[in-house]
RODO-2510 file (C-alpha; in nm, 4 decimals, decimal comma):
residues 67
     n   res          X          Y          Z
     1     x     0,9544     0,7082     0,1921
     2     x     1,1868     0,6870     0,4703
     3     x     1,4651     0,3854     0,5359
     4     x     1,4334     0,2478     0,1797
     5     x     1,7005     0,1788    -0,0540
     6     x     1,6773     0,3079    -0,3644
     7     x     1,6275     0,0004    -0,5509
     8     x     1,2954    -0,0492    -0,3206
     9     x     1,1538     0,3102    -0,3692
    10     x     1,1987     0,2688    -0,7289
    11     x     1,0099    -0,0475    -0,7287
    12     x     0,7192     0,0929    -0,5192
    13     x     0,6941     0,3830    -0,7083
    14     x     0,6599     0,1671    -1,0446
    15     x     0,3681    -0,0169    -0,8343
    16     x     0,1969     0,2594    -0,6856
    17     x     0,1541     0,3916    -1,0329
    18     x    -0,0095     0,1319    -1,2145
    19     x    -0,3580     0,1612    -1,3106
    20     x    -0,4640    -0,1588    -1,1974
    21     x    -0,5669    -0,0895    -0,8560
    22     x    -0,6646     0,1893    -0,6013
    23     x    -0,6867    -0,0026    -0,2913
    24     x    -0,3719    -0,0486    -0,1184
    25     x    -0,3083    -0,2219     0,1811
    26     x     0,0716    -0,1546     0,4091
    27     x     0,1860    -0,0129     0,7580
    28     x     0,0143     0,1792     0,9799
    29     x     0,2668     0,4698     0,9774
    30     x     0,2138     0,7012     0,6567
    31     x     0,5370     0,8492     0,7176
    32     x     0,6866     0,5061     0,5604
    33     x     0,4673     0,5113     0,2596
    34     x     0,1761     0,7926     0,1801
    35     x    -0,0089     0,6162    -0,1003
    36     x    -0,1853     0,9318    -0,0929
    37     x     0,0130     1,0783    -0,3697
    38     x     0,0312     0,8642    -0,5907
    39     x    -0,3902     0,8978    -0,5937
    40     x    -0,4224     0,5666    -0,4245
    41     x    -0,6492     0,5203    -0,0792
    42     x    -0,5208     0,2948     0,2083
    43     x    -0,8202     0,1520     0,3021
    44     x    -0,6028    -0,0928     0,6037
    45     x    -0,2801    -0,1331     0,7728
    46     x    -0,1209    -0,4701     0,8993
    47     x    -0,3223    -0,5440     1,2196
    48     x    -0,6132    -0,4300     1,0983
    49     x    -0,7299    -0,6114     0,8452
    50     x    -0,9500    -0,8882     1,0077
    51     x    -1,3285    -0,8820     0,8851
    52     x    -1,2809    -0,6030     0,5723
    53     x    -1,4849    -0,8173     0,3073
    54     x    -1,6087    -0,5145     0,1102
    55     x    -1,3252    -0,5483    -0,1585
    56     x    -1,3746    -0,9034    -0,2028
    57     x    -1,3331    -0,9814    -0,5719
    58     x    -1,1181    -0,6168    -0,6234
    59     x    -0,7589    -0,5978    -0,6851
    60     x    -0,6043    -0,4702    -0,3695
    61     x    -0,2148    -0,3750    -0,3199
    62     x    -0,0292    -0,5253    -0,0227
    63     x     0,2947    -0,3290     0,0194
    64     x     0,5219    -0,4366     0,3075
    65     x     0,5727    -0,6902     0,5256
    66     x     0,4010    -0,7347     0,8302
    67     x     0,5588    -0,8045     1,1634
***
């Protein structure tokens, strides 16, 4: 994970290795954060995310903020 404080990485690590979810939501770039390791799939990235209704009613990550 590039440009993230260590306080941040520690926290998204913690997340991105819970159980509860496989599904994960964040940026576009997987340079910033490759969910990919931790076993997860990034199914969209901010922008892109209009019209996806076939996780309706499935926990879902959202890491990030979009801009």
């Amino acid at each position: 994970m590039k440009n993230i404080s260590s306080k941040s990485s520690e926290k998204i690590n913690k997340i991105l290795s819970s159980e509860e979810y496989t599904n994960v939501i964040t940026f576009m770039n997987d340079e910033l954060i490759d969910v990919g390791q931790y076993g997860k799939k990034k199914i969209a990235h901010f922008g892109a995310t209009e019209g996806i209704d076939q996780y309706k009613n499935q926990n879902l990550c959202i890491i990030g903020t979009p801009h």
